[in-house]
DRENPA-3360 file (N, C-alpha, C; in nm, 2 decimals, always signed):
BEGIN
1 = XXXXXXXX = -3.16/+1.05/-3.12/-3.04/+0.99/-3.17/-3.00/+1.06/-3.30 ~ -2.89/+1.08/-3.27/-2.83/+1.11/-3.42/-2.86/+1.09/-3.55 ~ -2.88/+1.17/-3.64/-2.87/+1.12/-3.81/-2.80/+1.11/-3.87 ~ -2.69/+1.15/-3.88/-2.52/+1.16/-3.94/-2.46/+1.18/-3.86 ~ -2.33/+1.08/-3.82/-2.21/+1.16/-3.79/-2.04/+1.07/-3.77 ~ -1.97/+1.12/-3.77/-1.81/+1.06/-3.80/-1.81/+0.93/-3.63 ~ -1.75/+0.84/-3.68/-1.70/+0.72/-3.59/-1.60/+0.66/-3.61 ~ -1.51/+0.61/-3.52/-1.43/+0.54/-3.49/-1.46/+0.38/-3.42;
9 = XXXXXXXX = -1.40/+0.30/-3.51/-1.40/+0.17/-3.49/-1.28/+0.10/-3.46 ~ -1.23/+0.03/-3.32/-1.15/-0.03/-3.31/-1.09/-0.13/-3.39 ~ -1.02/-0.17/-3.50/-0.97/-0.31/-3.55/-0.86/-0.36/-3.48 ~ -0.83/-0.46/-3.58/-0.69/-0.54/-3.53/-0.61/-0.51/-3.53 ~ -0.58/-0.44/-3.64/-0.43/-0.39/-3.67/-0.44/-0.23/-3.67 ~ -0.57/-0.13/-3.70/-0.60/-0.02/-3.62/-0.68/+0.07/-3.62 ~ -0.70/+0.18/-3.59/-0.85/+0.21/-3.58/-0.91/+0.27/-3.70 ~ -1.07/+0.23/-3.74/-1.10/+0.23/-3.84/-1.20/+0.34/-3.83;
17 = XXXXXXXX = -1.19/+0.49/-3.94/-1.26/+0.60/-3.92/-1.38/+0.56/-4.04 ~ -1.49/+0.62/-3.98/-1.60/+0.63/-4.08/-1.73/+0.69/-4.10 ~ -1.82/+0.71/-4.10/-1.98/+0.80/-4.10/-2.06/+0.64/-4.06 ~ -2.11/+0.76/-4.01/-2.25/+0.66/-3.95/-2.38/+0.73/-3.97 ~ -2.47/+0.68/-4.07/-2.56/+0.70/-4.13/-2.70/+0.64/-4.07 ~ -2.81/+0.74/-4.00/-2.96/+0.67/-3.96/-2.98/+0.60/-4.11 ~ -3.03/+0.46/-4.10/-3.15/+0.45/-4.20/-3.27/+0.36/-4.21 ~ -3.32/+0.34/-4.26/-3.45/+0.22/-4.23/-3.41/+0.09/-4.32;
25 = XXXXXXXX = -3.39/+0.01/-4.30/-3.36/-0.14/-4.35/-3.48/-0.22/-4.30 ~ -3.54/-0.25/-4.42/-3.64/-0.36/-4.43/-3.76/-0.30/-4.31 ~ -3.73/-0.17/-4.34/-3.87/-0.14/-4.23/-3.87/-0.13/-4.10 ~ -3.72/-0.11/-4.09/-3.65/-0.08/-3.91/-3.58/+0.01/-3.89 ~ -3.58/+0.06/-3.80/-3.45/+0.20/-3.81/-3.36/+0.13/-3.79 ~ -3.26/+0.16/-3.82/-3.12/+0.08/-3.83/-2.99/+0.23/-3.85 ~ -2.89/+0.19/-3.80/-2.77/+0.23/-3.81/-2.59/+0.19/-3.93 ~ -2.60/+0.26/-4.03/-2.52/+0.21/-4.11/-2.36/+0.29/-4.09;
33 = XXXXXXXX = -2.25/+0.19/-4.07/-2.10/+0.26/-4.04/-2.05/+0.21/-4.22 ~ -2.01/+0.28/-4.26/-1.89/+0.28/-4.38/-1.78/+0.37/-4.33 ~ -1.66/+0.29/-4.34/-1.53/+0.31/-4.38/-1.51/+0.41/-4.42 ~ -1.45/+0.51/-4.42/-1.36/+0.62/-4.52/-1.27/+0.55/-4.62 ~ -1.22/+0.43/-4.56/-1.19/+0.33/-4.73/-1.23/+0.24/-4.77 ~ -1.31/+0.23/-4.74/-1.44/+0.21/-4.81/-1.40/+0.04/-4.76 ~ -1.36/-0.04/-4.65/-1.28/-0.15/-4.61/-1.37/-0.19/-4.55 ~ -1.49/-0.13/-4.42/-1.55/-0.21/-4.38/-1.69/-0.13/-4.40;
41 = XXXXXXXX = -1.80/-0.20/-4.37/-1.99/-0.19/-4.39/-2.01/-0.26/-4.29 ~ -2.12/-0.16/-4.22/-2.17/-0.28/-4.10/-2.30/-0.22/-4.04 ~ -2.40/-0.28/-4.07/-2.55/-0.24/-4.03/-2.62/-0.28/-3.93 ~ -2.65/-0.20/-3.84/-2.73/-0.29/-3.67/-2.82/-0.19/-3.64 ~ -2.89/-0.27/-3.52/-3.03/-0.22/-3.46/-3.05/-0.28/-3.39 ~ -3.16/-0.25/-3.31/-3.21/-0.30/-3.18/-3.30/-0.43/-3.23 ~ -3.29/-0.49/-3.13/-3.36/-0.64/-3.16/-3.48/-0.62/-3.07 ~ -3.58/-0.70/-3.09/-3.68/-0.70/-2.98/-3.70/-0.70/-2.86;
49 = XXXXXXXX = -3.55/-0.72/-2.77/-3.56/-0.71/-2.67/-3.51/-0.57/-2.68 ~ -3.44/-0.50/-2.72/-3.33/-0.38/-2.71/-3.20/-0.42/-2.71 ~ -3.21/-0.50/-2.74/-3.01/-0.55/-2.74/-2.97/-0.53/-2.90 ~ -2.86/-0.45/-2.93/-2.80/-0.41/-3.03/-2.73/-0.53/-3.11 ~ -2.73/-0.56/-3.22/-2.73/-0.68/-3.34/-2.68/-0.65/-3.43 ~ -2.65/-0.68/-3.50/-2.59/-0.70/-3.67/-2.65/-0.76/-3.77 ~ -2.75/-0.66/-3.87/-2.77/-0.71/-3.98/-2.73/-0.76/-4.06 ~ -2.61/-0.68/-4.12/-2.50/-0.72/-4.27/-2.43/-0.65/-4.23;
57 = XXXXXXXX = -2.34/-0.65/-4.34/-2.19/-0.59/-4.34/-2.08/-0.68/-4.41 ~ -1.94/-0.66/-4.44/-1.85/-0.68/-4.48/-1.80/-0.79/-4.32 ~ -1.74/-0.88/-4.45/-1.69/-0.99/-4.38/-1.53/-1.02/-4.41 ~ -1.47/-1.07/-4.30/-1.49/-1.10/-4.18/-1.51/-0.90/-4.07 ~ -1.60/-0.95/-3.95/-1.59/-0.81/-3.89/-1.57/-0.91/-3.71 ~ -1.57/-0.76/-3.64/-1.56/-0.84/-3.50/-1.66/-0.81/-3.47 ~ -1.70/-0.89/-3.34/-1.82/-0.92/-3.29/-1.86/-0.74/-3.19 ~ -1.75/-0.71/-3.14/-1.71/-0.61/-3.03/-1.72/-0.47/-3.13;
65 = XXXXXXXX = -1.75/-0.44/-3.22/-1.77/-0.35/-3.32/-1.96/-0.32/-3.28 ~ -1.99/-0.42/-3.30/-2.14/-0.38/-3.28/-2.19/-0.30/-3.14 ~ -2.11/-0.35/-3.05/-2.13/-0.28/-2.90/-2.03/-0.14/-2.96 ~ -1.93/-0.14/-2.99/-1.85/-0.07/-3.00/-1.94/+0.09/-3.08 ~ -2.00/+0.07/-3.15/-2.08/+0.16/-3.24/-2.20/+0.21/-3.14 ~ -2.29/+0.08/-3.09/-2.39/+0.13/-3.03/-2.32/+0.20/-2.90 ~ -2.23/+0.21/-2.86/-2.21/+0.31/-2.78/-2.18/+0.44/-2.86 ~ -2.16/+0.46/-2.98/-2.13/+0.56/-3.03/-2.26/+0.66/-3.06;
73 = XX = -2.38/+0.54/-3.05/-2.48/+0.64/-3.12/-2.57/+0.64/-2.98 ~ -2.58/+0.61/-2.89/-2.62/+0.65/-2.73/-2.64/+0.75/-2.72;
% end
C-alpha cells in the first residue's frame, strides 16, 4: 500500500482534492486524507474484520467518503 499520495473525494457540492498520508494512530496503521483547503480531515482503517471505518475527522463528513478513499488506497 501506498505511503503518500494525491486523492480525490466526492462532496456535495464538489470534488474535494487532497493527500493521503500512511500513519499509525494509537498503534494501528491507519490512513490520513487532508484537504488542500484544509476543509476536510478524515482518518480510517481496517477494523477487525477487514472492513474499512472511520476514526476521526472533521465534521459533518459522508459516510461514502470512507469506502470512497479505501478504494483509493487498494
Amino acid at each position: 500500500m501506498k505511503q503518500q499520495f494525491a486523492a480525490i473525494l466526492t462532496g456535495s457540492d464538489a470534488s474535494v482534492d487532497g493527500i493521503v498520508n500512511r500513519i499509525d494512530f494509537e498503534g494501528y496503521p491507519a490512513y490520513e486524507f487532508e484537504s488542500i483547503d484544509n476543509s476536510l480531515h478524515l482518518i480510517i482503517a481496517k477494523d477487525d474484520k477487514g472492513k474499512w471505518i472511520r476514526l476521526a475527522g472533521t465534521e459533518p463528513y459522508l459516510s461514502a467518503w470512507v469506502d470512497e478513499l479505501a478504494g483509493q488506497i487498494a
